[in-house]
C-alpha positions in Angstrom: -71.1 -36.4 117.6 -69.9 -38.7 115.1 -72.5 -40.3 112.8 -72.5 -43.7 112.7 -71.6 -45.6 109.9 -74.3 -48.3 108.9 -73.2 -51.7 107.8 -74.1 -52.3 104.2 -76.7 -55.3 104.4 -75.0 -58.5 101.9 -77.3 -60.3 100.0 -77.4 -63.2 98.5 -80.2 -62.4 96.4 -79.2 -63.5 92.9 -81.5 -60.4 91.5 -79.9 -58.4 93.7 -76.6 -59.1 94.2 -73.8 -56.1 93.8 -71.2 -57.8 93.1 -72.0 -60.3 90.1 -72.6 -58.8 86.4 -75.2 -60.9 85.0 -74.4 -61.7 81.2 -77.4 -64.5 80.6 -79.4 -66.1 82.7 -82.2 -69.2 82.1 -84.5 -70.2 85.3 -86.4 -72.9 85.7 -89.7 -73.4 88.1 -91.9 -76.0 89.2 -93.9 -75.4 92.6 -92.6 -74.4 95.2 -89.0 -74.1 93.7 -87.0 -72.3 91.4 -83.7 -72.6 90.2 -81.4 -70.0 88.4 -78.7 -70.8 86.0 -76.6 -67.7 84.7 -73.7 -67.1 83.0 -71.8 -64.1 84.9 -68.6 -62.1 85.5 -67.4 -61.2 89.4 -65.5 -57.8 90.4 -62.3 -59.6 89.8 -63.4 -59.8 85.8 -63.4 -63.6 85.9 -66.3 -65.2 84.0 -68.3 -68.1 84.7 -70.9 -69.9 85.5 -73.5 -69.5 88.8 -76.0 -72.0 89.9 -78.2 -70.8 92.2 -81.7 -72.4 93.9 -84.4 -71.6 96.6 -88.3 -71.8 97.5 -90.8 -69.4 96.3 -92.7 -69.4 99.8 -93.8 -66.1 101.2 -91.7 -67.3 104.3 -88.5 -68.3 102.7 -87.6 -66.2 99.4 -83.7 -65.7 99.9 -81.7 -67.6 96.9 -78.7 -69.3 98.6 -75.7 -68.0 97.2 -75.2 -71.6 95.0 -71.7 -72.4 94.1 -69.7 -71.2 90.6 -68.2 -72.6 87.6 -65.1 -71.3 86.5 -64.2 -70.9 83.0 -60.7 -72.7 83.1 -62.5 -75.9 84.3 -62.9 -78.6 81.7 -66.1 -78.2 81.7 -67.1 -81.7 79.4 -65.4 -83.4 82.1 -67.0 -81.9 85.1 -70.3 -81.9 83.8 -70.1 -85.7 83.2 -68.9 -86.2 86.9 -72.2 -84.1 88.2 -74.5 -85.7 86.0 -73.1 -88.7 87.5 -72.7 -88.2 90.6 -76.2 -86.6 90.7 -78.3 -89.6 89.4 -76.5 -91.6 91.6 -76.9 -89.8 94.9 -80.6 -89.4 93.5 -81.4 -93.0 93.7 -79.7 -93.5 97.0 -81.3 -91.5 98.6 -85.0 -91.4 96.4 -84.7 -94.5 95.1 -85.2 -92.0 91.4 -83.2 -93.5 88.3 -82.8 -91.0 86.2 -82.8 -91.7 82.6 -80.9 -89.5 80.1 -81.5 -91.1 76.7 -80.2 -88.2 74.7 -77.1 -88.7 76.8 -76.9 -92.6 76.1 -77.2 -91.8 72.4 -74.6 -89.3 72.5 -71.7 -91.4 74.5 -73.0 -94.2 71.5 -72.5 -91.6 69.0 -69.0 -91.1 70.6 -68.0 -94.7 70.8 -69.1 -95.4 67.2 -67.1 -92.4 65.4 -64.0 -93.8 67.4 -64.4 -97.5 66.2 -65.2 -95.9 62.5 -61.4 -94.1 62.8 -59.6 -96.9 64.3 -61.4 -99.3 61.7 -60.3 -96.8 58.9 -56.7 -96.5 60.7 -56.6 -100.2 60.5 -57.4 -100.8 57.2 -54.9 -98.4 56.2 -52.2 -100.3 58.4 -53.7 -103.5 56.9 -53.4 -101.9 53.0 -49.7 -101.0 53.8 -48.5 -104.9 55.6 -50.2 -106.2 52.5 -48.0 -104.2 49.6 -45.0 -104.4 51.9 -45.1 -108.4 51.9 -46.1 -108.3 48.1 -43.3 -105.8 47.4 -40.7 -108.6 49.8 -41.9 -111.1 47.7 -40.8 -109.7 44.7 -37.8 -108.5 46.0 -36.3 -111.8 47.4 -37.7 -113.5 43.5 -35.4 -110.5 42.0 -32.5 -110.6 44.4 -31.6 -114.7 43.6 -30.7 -112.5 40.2 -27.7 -111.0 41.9 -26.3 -113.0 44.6 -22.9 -113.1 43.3 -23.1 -109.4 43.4 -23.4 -108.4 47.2 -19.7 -108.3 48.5 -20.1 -105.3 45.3 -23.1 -104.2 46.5 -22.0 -103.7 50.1 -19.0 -101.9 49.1 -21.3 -99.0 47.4 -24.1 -99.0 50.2 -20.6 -98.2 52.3 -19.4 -95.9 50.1 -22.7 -93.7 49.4 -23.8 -93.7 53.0 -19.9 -92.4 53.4 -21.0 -89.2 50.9 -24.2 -88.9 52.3 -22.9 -88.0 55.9 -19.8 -86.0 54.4 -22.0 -83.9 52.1 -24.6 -83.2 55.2 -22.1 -81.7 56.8 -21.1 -78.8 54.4 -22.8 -76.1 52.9 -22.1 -77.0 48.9 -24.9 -78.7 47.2 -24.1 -81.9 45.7 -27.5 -83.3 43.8 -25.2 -84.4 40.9 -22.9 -86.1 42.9 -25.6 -88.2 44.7 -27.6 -88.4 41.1 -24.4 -90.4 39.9 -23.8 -92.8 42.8 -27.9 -94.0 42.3 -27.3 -94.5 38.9 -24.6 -96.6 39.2 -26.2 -98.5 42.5 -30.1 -98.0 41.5 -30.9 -101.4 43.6 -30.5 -99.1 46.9 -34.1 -97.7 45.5 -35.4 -101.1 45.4 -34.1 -104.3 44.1 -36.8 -103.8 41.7 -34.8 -100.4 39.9 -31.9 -102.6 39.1 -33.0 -106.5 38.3 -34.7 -106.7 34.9 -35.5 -102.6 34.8 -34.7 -99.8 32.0 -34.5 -96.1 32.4 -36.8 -94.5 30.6 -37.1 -90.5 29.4 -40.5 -89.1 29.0 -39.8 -85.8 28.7 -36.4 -84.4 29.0 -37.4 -81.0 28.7 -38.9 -81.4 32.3 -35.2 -83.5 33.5 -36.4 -85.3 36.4 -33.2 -87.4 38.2 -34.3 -90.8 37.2 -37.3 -92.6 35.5 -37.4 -96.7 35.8 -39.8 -99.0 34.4 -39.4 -102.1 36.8 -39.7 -105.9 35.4 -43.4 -105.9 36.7 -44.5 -102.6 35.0 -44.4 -100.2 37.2 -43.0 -96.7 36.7 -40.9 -94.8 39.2 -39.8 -91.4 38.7 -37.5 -89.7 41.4 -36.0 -86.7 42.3 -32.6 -86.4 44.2 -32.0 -83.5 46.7 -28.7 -82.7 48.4 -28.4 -84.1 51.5 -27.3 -81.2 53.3 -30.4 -79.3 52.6 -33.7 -79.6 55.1 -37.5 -80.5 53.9 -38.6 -77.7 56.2 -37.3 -74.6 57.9 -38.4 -72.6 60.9 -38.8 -69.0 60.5 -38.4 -68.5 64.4 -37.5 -71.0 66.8 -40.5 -71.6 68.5 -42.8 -71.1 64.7 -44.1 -73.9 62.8 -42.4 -75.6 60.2 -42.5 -74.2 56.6 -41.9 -76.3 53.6 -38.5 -75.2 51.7 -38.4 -73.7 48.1 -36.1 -76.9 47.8 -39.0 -79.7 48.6 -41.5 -77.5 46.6 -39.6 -77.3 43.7 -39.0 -81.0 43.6 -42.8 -82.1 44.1 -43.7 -79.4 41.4 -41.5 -80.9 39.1 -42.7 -84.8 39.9 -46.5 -83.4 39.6 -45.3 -81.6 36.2 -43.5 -84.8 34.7 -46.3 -87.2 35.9 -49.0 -85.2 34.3 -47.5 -86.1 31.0 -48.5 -89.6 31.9 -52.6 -90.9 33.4 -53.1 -88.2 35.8 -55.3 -86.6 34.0 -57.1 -89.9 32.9 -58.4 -93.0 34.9 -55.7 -95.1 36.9 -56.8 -98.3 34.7 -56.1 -96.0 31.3 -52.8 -95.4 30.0 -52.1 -91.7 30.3 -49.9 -89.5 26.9 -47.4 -91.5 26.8 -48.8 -94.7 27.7 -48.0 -94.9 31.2 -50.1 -96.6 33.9 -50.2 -95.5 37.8 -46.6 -94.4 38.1 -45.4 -93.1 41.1 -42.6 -90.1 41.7 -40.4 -90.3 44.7 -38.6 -87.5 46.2 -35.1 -88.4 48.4 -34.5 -85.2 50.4 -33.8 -84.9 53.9 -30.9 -86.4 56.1 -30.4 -86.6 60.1 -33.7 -84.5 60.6 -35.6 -83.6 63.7 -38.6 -85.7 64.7 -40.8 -82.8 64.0 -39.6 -83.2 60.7 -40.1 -86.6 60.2 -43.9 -86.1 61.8 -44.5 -83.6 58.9 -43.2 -85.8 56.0 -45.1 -88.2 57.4 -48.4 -86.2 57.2 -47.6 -84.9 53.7 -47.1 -88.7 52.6 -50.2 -89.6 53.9 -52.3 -86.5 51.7 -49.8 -87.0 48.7 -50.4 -90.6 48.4 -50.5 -92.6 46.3 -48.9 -90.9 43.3 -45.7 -89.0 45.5 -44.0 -89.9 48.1 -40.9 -88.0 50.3 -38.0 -90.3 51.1 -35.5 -89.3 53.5 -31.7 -90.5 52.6 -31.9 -92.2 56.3 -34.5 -94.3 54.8 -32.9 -94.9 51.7 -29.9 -96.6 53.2 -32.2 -98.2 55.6 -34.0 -99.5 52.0 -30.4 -100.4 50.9 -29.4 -102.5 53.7 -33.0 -104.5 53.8 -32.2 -105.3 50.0 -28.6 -106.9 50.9 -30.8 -109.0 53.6 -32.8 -110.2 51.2 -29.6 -110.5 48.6 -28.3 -112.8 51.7 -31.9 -114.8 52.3 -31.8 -115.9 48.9 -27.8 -117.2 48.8 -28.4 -118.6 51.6 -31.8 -120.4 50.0 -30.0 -121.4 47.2 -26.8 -122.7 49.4 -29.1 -124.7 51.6 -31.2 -126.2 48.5 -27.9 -127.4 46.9 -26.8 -129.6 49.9 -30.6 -130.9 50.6 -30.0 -132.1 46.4 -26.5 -133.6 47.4 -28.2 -135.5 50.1 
C-alpha cells in the first residue's frame, strides 16, 4: 500500500511564509488592523519590497499575500504615483483629504534648488552676452584702423586655415610653424592683438608662444599646440577621456608664466611685474569629436577666468568674425561718405 503523499498547506502568512527571506521589516497597528512593510528577497534571489495587510480578529488572522516592489522599479517615481493615486481614491470614495505637508515642503524645496540653478545658469549666460557685446564694440572701434587691409587679411586667414588642415593630417609636429603664421596675422586672436597692441616678454626663461598687451590694457598670453595633436585621448575605446601630456604641459606652463604676474595677489593689484588680470589662452585641438568639445567645455568653465582652451576650429571661426567686422566698418565708413556728399 502506497502511502499517500500529503499536500504541503501554502500560506500566505507573512510570519510564516517559506518562501520569502525577511531582511527588515517595520509594522504598523491601529485597532483592528495591522499592516506589514518589509524589505525581502524571494527563492529566485531577487530583492524587494513586500507590502502586506490584514485584521487582527480572532476570526480572520491570515495576512493577504499584498503585492511587491521590485528593486529595478524607479522607485521616486512610483512612490509619487501611489501617494497620488491613494489620496485621491481616498477622498472619492471617504470624502478624506489627505494632507502631506512634509511632502509639499519637499516638492517646494525641489522647485526652489531648480530655479536657484537656472537663475545661476542665467546669470552666467547673461555675464558672457555682456563681455561678448563689449568685446564687439571694441572690435568694430579697432577694425575702422585697418580697413584697407582685409583683401591682405583674407589672403592669410586662407592661407593658415590651408596649414592648419594639412598639418592635421600628418604625424610631424608643427608648433613653430603655426607660432610663425600668428605672429605675422595676430588679429586672427582678436582684432584687439594686432590694432594698437605690443608683445611683451615677462619671462623668457619660461618661453610662452606669445604675450600681447592690447590697446585697452589687457594682457593675453598664449600657447600654440600642433594641430595634429588631440586635447584628450582614450585609453580604450569605450574608457573615458584622459587629458594629454600635450594639454597638461601647456596649462602648466600658462599657470607657471601667469604666476609671475597678480595671481598670487588681489585682481585689483598689480602682480611682480606689474601686471593686472591677464588671461593665458591655449589653441590646441582641430576637427575633434563632440565628446571632446563637451570636455573643453567643462574645463573652461572650472579654469575660468584666468585660462582658457581654444580649439583652432574656433580660431578661424574668431578670424573670419574679425574680417566681418573689418567689412561692417568699410562699409560704415563708405556709407557715411555719400550721406556727407549728399
Amino acid at each position: 500500500m502506497t502511502k499517500k503523499k500529503t499536500k504541503k498547506k501554502r500560506t500566505n502568512d507573512f510570519y510564516k511564509s517559506e518562501h520569502i527571506k525577511e531582511i527588515k521589516s517595520d509594522s504598523f497597528e491601529e485597532g483592528t488592523y495591522k499592516s506589514k512593510i518589509s524589505s525581502e528577497k524571494n527563492t529566485q534571489g531577487y530583492e524587494g519590497i513586500r507590502v502586506q495587510s490584514a485584521s487582527t480578529k480572532p476570526y480572520f488572522k491570515t495576512h493577504k499575500s499584498g503585492f511587491w516592489i521590485p528593486n529595478r522599479i524607479n522607485l521616486s517615481e512610483w512612490f509619487k504615483w501611489f501617494s497620488k493615486t491613494v489620496k485621491g481614491f481616498a477622498y472619492k470614495i471617504w470624502g478624506k483629504q489627505i494632507e502631506d505637508v512634509s511632502e509639499e515642503v519637499s516638492i517646494y524645496k525641489e522647485k526652489v534648488e531648480l530655479l536657484n540653478n537656472e537663475l545661476v545658469e542665467a546669470k552666467i549666460k547673461l555675464k558672457d552676452a555682456e563681455e561678448r557685446l563689449s568685446k564687439q564694440q571694441i572690435e568694430i572701434t579697432l577694425a575702422k584702423e585697418v580697413i584697407d587691409k582685409i583683401e591682405d587679411y583674407e589672403s592669410k586667414l586662407t592661407e593658415f586655415e590651408n596649414e592648419v588642415k594639412r598639418i592635421s593630417k600628418g604625424t610631424k609636429r608643427e608648433e613653430h610653424l603655426v607660432k610663425t603664421k600668428l605672429k605675422e596675422s595676430k588679429w586672427i586672436l582678436g582684432i584687439d592683438c594686432e590694432v594698437k597692441a605690443s608683445e611683451k616678454a615677462v619671462d623668457p626663461q619660461l618661453a610662452v608662444d606669445l604675450h600681447i598687451k592690447t590697446e585697452i590694457g589687457e594682457d593675453k598670453v598664449f600657447e600654440f599646440k600642433s594641430p595634429n595633436l588631440n586635447p584628450f585621448f582614450k585609453k580604450k575605446d569605450d574608457s573615458r577621456l584622459y587629458i594629454s601630456d600635450e594639454l597638461a604641459q601647456g596649462i602648466n606652463q600658462l599657470i607657471l608664466y601667469l604666476r609671475r604676474t597678480d595671481l598670487y595677489s588681489g585682481l585689483s593689484e598689480e602682480g611682480t611685474y606689474k601686471i593686472q588680470a591677464p588671461s593665458g589662452i591655449i589653441v590646441m585641438g582641430y576637427n575633434i569629436s563632440d565628446g571632446e568639445q563637451r570636455l573643453i567645455k567643462n574645463w573652461n568653465f572650472q579654469l575660468r577666468p584666468h585660462i582658457k582652451i581654444v580649439t583652432f576650429n574656433e580660431l578661424i571661426e574668431n578670424g573670419k568674425r574679425q574680417l566681418q567686422n573689418i567689412k561692417y566698418a568699410r562699409e560704415n565708413k563708405e556709407a557715411l561718405k555719400k550721406k556727407e556728399k549728399k
